[in-house]
C-alpha positions in Angstrom: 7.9 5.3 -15.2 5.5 5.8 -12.3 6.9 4.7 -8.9 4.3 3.5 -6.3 3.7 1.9 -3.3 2.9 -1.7 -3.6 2.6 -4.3 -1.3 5.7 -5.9 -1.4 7.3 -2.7 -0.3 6.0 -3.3 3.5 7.0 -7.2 3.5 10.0 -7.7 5.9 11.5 -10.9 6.9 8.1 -12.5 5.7 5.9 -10.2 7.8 3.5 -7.7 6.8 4.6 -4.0 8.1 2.4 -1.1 8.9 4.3 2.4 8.4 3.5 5.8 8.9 3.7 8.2 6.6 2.9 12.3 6.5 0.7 13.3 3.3 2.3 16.0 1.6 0.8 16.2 -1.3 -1.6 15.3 -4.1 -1.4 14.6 -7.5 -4.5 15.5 -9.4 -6.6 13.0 -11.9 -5.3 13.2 -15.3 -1.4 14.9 -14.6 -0.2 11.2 -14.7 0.2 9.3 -17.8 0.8 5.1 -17.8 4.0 4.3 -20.0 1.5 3.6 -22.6 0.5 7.8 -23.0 -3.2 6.8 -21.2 -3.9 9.8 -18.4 -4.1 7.8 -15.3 -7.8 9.2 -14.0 -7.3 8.4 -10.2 -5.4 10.9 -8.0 -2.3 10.0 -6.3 -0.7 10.8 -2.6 2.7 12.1 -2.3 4.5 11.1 1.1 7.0 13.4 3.1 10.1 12.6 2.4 9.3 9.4 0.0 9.5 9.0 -3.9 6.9 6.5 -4.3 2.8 7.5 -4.5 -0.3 5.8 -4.0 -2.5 6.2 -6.0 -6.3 6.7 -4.2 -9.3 4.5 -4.5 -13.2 5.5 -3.7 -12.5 3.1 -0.4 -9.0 5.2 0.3 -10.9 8.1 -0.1 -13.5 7.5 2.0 -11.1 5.9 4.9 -9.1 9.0 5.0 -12.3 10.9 5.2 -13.0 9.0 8.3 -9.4 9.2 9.8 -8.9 12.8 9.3 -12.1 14.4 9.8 -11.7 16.3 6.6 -13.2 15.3 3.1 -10.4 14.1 0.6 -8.7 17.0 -0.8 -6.3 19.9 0.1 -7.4 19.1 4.1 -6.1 15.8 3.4 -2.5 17.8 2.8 -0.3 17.4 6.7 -1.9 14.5 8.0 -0.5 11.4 8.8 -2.0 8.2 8.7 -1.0 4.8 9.1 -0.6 2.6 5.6 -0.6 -1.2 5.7 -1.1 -4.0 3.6 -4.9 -6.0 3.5 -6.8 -8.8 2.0 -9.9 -7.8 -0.3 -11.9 -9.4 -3.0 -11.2 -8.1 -6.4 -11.9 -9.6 -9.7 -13.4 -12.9 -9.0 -10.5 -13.7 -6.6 -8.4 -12.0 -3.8 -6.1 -9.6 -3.7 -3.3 -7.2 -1.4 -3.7 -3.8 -1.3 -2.2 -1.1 0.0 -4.8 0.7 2.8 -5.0 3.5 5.1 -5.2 1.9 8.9 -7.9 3.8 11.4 -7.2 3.6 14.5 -8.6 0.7 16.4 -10.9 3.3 18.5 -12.7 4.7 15.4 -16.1 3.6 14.6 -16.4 2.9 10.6 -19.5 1.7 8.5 -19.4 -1.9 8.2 -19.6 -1.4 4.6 -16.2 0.5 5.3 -14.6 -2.3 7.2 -15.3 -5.1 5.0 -13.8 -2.7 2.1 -10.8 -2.3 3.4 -10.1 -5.8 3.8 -8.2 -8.2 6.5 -4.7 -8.4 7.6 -3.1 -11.2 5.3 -0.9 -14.0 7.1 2.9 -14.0 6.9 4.3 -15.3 4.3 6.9 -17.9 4.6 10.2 -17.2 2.9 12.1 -20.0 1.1 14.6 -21.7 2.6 18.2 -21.2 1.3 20.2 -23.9 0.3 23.1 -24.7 2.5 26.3 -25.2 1.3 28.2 -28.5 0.7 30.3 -29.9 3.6 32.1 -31.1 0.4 35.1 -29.3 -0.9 35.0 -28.7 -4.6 36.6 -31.1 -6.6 39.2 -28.8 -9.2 38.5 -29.6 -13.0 41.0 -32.3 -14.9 
């Protein structure tokens, strides 16, 4: 089974995290296969130190191609970026994503911008029960 990066895995305490993460590798197009035998044709980053990938979308690739100054490919290999989790429209409805984050001084297309989506909102985290003042009653 593949292990990725999803966006649950930068929720804490209800809040949406940004990490930072080195790449240290990629995985090319068709080396992956789903659990149903089907190649995966998208390639996939490896991060330092981390087992789970992310897989990489025309939008990723042309983010990191803005962050890093380098087309996607070996160049892309030592950099770090930062990875959060945003809002975009995606089959009829919205959906989370993991992104790459410029930095709030780089200049992107707007086209780039509205593709990598907005920040979502916290989520609030159900309340827990508290437990009865009462003291159990022992079975008869």
């Amino acid at each position: 089974m593949i292990d990725t990066l999803k966006p649950d895995d930068l929720l804490k305490a209800g809040k949406w995290h940004e990490v930072t993460a080195e790449i240290a590798g990629i995985i090319p197009p068709g080396e992956l296969t789903c659990e149903s035998g089907r190649r995966i044709d998208k390639p996939a980053l490896q991060f330092e130190g981390k087992r789970k990938i992310l897989f990489v979308s025309d939008t990723l690739k042309r983010t990191l191609h803005y962050v890093t100054g380098s087309p996607f490919g070996q160049e892309t290999i030592g950099c770090t970026v930062r990875l959060g989790v945003r809002v975009v429209p995606a089959f009829g409805g919205l959906s989370l994503t993991i992104r790459v984050i410029p930095p709030p001084d780089l200049i992107l297309p707007r086209s780039l911008v509205e593709a990598i989506g907005t920040v979502p909102k916290p989520i609030k985290q159900p309340q827990r029960s508290q437990p009865s003042s009462q003291t159990p009653q022992e079975p008869r």
